[in-house]
MARZAKOL-308334 format. One record per residue (C-alpha): residue number from 1; chain; x, y negated, z negated. Coordinates in Angstrom, 1 decimal. Example, Ala and Ser with C-alpha at 12.3 -4.5 7.8 and 13.67 -1.06 7.14 Angstrom:
BEGIN
+------+-------+--------+--------+--------+
! resi ! chain !      x !      y !      z !
+------+-------+--------+--------+--------+
!    1 !     A !   12.3 !    4.5 !   -7.8 !
!    2 !     A !   13.7 !    1.1 !   -7.1 !
+------+-------+--------+--------+--------+
//
This chain:
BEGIN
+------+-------+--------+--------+--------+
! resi ! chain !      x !      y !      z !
+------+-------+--------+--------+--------+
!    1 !     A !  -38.2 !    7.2 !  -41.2 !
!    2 !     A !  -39.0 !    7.5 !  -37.9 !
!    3 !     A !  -38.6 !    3.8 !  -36.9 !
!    4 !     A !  -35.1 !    3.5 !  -38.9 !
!    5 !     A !  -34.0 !    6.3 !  -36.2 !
!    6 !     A !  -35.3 !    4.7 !  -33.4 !
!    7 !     A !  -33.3 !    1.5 !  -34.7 !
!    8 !     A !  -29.9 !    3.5 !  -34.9 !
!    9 !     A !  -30.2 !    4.9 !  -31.3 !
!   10 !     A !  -31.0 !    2.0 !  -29.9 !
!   11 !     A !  -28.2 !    0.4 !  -31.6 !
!   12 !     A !  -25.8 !    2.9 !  -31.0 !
!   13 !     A !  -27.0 !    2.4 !  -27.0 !
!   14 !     A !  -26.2 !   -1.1 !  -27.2 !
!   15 !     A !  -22.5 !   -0.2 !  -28.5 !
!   16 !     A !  -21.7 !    2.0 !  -25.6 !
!   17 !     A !  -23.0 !   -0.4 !  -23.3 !
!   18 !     A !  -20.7 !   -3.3 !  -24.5 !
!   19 !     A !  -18.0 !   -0.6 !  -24.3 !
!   20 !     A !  -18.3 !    0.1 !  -20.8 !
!   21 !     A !  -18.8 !   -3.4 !  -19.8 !
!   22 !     A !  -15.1 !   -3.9 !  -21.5 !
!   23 !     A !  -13.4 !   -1.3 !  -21.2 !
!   24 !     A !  -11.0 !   -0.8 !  -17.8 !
!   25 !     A !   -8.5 !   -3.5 !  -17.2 !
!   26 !     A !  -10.3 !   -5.8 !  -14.4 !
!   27 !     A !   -8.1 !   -5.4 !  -10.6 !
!   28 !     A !   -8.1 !   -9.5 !  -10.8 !
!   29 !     A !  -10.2 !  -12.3 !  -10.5 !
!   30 !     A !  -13.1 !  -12.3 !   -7.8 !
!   31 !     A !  -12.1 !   -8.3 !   -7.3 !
!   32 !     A !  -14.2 !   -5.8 !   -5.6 !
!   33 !     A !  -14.5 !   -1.9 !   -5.9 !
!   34 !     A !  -11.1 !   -1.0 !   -5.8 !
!   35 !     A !   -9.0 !   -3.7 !   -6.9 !
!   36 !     A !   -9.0 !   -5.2 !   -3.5 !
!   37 !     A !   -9.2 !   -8.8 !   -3.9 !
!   38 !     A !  -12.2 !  -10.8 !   -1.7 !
!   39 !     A !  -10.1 !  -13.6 !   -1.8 !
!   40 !     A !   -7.4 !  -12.6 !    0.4 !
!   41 !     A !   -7.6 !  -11.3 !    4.3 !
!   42 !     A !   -6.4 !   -7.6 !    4.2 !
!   43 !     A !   -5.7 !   -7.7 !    7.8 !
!   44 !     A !   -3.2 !  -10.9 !    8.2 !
!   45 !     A !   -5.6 !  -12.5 !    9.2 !
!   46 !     A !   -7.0 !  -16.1 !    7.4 !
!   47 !     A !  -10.4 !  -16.3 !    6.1 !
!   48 !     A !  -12.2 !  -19.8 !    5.0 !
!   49 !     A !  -14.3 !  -20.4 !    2.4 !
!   50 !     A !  -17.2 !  -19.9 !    4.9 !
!   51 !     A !  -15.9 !  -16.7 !    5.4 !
!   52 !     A !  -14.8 !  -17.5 !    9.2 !
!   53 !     A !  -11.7 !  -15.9 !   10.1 !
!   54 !     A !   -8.8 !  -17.0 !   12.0 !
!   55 !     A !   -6.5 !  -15.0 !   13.8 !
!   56 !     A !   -3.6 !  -15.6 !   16.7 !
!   57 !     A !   -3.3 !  -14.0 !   19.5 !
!   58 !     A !   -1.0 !  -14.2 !   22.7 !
!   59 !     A !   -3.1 !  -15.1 !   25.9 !
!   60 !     A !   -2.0 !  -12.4 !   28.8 !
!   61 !     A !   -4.5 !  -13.3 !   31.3 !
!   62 !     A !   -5.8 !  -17.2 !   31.3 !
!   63 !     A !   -8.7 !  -16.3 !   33.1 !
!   64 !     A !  -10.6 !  -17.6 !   36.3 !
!   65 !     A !  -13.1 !  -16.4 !   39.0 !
!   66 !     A !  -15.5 !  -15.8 !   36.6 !
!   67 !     A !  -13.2 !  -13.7 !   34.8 !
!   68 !     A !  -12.5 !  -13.9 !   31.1 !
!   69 !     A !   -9.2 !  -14.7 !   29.3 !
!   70 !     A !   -7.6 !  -11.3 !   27.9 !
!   71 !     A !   -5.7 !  -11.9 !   24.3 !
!   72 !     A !   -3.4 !   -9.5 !   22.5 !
!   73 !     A !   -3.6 !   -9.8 !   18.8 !
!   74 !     A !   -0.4 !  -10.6 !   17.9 !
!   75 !     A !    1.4 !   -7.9 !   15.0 !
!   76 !     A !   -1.9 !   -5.9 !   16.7 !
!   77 !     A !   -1.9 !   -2.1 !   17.2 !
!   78 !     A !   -2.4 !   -0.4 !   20.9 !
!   79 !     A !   -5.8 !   -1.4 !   21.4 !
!   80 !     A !   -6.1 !   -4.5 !   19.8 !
!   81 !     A !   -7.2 !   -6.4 !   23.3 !
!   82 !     A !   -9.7 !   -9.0 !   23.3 !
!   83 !     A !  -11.7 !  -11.3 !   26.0 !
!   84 !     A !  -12.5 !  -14.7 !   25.5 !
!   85 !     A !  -14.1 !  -17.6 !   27.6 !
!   86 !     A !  -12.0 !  -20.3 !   26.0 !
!   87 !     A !  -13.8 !  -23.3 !   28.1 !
!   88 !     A !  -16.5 !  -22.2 !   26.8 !
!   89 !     A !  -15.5 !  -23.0 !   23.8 !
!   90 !     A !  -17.0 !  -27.0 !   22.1 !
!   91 !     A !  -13.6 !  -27.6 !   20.0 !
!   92 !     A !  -11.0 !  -26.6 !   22.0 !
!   93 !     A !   -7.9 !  -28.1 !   21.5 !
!   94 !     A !   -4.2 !  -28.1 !   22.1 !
!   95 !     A !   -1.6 !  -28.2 !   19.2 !
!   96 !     A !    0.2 !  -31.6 !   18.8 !
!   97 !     A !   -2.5 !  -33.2 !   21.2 !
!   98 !     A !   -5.3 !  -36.0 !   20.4 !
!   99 !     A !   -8.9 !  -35.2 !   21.7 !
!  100 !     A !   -8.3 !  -38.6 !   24.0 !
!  101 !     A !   -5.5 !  -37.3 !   25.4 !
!  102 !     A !   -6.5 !  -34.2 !   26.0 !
!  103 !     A !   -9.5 !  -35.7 !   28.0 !
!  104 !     A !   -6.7 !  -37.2 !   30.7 !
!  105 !     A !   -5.2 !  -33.7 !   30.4 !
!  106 !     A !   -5.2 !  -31.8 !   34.1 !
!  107 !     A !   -5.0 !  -28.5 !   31.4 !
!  108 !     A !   -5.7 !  -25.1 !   32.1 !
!  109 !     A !   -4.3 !  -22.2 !   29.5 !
!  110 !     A !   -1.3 !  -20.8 !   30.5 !
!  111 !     A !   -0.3 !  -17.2 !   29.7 !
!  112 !     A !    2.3 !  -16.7 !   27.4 !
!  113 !     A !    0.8 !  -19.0 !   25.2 !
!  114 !     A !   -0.2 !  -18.5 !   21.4 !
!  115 !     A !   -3.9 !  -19.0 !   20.9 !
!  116 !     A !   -5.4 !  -19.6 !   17.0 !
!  117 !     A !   -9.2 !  -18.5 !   17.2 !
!  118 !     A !  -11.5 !  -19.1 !   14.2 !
!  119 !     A !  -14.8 !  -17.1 !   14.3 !
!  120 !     A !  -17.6 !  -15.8 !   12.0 !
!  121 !     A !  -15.4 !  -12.5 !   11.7 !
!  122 !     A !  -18.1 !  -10.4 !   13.9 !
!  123 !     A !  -16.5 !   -8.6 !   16.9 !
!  124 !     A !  -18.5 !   -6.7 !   19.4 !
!  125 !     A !  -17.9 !   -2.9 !   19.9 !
!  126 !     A !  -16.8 !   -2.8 !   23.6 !
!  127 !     A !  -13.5 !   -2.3 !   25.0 !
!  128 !     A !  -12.1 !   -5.4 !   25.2 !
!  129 !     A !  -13.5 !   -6.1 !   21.8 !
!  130 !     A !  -15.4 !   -9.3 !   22.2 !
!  131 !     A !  -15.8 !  -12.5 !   19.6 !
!  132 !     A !  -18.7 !  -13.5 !   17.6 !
!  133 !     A !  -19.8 !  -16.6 !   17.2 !
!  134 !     A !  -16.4 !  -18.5 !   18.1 !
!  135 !     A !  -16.2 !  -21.7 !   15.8 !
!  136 !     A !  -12.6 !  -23.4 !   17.2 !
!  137 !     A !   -9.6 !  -22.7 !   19.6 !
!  138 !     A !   -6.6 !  -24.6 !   19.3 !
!  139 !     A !   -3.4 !  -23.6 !   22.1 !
!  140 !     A !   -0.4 !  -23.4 !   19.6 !
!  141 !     A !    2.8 !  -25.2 !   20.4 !
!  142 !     A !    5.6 !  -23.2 !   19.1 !
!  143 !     A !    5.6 !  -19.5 !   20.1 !
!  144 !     A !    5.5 !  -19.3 !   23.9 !
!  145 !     A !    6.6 !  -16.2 !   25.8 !
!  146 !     A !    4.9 !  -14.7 !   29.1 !
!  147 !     A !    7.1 !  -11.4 !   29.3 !
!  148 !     A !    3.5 !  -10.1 !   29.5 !
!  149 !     A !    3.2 !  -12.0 !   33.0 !
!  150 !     A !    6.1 !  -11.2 !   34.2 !
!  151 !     A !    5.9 !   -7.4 !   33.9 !
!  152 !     A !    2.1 !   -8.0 !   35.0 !
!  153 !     A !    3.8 !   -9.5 !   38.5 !
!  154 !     A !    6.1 !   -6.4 !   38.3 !
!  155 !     A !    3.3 !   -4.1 !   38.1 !
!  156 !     A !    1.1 !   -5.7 !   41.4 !
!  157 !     A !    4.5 !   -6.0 !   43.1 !
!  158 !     A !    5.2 !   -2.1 !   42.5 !
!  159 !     A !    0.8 !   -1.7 !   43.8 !
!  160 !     A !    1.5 !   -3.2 !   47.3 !
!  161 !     A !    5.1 !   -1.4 !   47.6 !
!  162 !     A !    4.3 !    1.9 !   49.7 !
!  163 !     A !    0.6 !    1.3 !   49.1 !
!  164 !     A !   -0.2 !    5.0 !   50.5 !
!  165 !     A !    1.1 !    6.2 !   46.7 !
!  166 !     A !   -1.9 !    4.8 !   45.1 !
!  167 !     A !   -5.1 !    3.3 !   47.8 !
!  168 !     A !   -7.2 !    6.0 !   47.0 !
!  169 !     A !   -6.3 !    6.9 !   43.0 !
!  170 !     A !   -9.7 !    6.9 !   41.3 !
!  171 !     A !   -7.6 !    7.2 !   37.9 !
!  172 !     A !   -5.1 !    4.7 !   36.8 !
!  173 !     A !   -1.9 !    5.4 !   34.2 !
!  174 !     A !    0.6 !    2.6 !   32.7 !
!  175 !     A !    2.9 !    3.1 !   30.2 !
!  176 !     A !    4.6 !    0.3 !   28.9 !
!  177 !     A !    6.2 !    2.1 !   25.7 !
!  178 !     A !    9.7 !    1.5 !   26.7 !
!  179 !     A !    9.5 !   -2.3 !   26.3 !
!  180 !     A !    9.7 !   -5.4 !   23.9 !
!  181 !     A !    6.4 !   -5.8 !   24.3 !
!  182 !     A !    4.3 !   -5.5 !   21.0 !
!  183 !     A !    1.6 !   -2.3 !   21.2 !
!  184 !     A !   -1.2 !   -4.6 !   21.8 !
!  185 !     A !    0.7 !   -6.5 !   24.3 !
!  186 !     A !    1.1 !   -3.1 !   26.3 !
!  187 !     A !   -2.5 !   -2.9 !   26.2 !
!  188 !     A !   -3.5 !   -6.0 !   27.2 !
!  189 !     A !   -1.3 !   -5.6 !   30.2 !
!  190 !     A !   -1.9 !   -2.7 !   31.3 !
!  191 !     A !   -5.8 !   -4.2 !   31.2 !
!  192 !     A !   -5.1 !   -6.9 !   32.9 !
!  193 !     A !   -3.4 !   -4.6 !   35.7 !
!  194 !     A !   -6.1 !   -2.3 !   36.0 !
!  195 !     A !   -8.7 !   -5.3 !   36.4 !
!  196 !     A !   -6.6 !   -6.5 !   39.5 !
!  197 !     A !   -7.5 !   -3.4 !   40.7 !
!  198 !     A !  -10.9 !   -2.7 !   40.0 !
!  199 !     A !  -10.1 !    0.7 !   37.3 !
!  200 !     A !  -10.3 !    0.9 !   33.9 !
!  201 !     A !   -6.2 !    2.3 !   32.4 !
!  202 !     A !   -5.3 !    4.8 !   30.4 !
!  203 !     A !   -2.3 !    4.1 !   28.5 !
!  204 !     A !    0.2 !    6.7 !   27.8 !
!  205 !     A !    3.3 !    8.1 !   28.9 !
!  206 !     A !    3.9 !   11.1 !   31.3 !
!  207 !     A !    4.2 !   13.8 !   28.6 !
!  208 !     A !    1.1 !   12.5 !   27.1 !
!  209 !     A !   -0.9 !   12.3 !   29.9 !
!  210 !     A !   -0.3 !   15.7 !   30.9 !
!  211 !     A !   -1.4 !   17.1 !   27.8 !
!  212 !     A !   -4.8 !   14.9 !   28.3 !
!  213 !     A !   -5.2 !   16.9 !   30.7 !
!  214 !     A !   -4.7 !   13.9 !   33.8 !
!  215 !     A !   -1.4 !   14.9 !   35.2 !
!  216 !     A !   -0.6 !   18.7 !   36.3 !
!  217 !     A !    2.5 !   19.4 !   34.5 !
!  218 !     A !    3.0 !   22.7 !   36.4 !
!  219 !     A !    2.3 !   20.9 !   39.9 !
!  220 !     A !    4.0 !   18.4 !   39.0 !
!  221 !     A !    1.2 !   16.4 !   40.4 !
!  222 !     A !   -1.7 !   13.2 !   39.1 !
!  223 !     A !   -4.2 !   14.6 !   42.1 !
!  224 !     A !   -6.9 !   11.6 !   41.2 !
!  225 !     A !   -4.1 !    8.9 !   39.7 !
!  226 !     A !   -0.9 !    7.1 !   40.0 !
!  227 !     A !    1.3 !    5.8 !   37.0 !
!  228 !     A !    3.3 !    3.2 !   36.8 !
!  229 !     A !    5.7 !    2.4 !   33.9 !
!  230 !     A !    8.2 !    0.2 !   33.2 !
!  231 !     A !   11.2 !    0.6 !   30.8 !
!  232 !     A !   14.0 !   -1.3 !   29.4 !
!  233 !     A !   17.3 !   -0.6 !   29.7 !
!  234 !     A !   19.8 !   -2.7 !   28.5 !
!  235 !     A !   19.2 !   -6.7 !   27.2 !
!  236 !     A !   21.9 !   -8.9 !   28.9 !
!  237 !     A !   24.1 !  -11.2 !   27.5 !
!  238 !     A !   22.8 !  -14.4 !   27.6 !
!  239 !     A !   26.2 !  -15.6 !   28.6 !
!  240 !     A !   25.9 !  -14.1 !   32.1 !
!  241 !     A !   23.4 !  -16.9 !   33.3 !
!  242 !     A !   24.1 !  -20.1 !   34.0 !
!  243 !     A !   23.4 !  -23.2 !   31.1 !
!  244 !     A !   23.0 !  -26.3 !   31.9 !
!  245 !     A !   24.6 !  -29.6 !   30.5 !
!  246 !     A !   24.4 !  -29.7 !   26.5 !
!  247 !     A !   25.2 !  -32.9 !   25.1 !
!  248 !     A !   26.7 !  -34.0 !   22.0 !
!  249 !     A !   23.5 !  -33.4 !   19.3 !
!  250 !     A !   21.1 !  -32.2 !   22.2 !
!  251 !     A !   19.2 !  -28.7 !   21.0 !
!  252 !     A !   20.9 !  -25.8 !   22.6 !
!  253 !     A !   17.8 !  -23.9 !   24.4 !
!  254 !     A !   17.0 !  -20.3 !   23.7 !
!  255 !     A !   18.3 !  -18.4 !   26.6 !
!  256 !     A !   17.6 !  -14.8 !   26.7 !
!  257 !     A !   17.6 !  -11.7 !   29.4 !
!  258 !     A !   16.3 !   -8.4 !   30.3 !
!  259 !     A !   17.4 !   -5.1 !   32.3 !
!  260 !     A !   14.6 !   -2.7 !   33.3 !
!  261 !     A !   13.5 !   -0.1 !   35.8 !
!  262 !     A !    9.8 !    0.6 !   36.9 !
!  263 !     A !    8.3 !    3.0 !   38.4 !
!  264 !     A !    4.8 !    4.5 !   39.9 !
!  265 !     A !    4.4 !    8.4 !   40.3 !
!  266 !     A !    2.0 !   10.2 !   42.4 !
!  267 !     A !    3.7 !   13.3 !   42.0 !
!  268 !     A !    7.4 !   15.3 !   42.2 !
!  269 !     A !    7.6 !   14.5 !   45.9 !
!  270 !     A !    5.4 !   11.2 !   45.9 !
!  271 !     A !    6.8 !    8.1 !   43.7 !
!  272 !     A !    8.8 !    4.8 !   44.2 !
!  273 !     A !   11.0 !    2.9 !   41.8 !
!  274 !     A !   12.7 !   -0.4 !   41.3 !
!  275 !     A !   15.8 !    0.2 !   39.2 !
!  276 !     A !   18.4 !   -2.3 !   37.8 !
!  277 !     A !   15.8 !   -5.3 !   37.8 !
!  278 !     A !   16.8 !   -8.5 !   35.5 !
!  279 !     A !   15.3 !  -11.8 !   34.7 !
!  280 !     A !   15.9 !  -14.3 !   32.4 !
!  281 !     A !   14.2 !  -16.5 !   29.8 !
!  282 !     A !   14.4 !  -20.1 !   28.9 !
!  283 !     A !   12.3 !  -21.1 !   25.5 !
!  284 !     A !   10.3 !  -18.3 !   26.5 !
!  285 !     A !    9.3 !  -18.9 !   30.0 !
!  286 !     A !   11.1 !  -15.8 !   31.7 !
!  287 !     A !   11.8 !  -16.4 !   35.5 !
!  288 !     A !   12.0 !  -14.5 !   38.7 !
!  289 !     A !   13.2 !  -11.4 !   38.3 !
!  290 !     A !   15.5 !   -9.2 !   40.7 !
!  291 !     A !   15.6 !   -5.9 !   42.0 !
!  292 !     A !   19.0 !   -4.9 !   42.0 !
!  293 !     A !   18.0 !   -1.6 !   44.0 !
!  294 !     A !   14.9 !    0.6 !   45.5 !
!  295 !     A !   14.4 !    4.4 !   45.3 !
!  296 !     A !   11.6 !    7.1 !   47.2 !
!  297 !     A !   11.0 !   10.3 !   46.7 !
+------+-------+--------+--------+--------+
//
């Protein structure tokens, strides 16, 4: 009697076993806990079967003296900056180029341009973050667009403008929210700025910093820092500059233009602007700009 109820429970423990395994539609093939799919990058990003990952990013700062390139991941958040020795990297290549050519290539990465990097999907806690073990590079074609440059220039130009405003700052604002620029773009930028300088940024605008705590509100006063800004005012029409000849079937080029003002602050009585500044863009590659006036206080 004994071994006939042992039988039943351990057939009855089979049953609710099989259940269990059965039961609960499955989230999809290849799913993990939570119906999230390990076949298909979460982030935007693309992963290989070897579980590399490959991401794009826009190259603000093409680096030299020893210096690393800076990247922005592109559709990024604030933040999302990253360095990268691209020579440094065996299969480098450039879109639309054959390795032989390449080889008679007098190349150096330019900023503005969209980089594709494929690595093991590490990235090192620091701030940039830093690769793993980088696999490829390849310089994109299509994409180009070095507004990050340009308002890089505008920065350094607005740093030796009345240099008494900021030689001494120990602390170093930028706020970039008023442009075009994508968040991580700002940040890259405003990285790239502050390592012409020697001083790590802090990103925010003037509001924000004075609630960290940087800027005396009251005083109206950054006793340690200077920030600069920049903000858009008005795009131009792209009819107002000058277009060359267009023949009959010849690709119209992708003119574009911007207004903007920028600024560094000391303090109520302490800060210099440039206001009405424009420049242009053709394909991407945004030229000279012009200050259409300057402003002290």
């Amino acid at each position: 009697m004994k071994k006939w109820c042992l039988f039943l429970s351990l057939y009855f423990c089979a049953c609710l076993l099989a259940a269990c395994a059965g039961g609960g539609a499955s989230p999809g093939e290849g799913a993990e806990p939570g119906g999230i799919s390990s076949e298909e990058p979460q982030t935007g990003e693309e992963t290989t079967e070897s579980g590399q990952v490959t991401e794009t990013f826009r190259l603000v700062d093409a680096g030299d003296g020893g210096r690393s390139a800076v990247l922005a991941k592109m559709d990024g958040r604030a933040g999302d900056v990253y360095t990268l020795d691209i020579f440094s990297v065996e299969d480098l290549t450039i879109e639309g180029y054959t390795q032989e050519q390449m080889a008679l290539l007098d190349w150096s990465p330019t900023p503005g341009a969209l980089v594709e990097v494929t690595w093991d999907g590490t990235v090192m806690e620091s701030y940039p973050a830093q690769f793993g073990e980088v696999a490829a590079v390849r310089i994109l074609e299509d994409g180009f667009n070095d507004l990050c440059r340009l308002y890089r220039e505008v920065l350094n130009d607005l740093w030796e403008t009345d240099p008494a405003l900021n030689e001494d700052i120990t602390e170093l604002g930028v706020d970039l929210s008023k442009t075009s620029l994508e968040a991580s773009e700002q940040s890259a930028v405003a990285y790239a700025f502050g390592m012409d300088h020697g001083l790590m940024p802090v990103e925010g605008t003037y509001q924000e910093l004075v609630d960290q705590g940087y800027i005396d509100g009251e005083n109206l006063l950054w006793e340690d820092g200077c920030l600069f800004s920049i903000k858009e005012t008005q795009d131009q029409d792209p009819v107002a500059f000058s277009l060359p000849c267009v023949g009959p079937g010849d690709e119209i080029p992708d003119y574009n233009g911007v207004r903007f003002d920028a600024e560094k602050w000391r303090g109520g009585t302490g800060a210099y602007s440039f206001t009405n500044c424009t420049a242009a863009s053709l394909d991407g590659h945004w030229s000279v700009y012009t200050v259409g006036a300057e402003a002290i206080s």
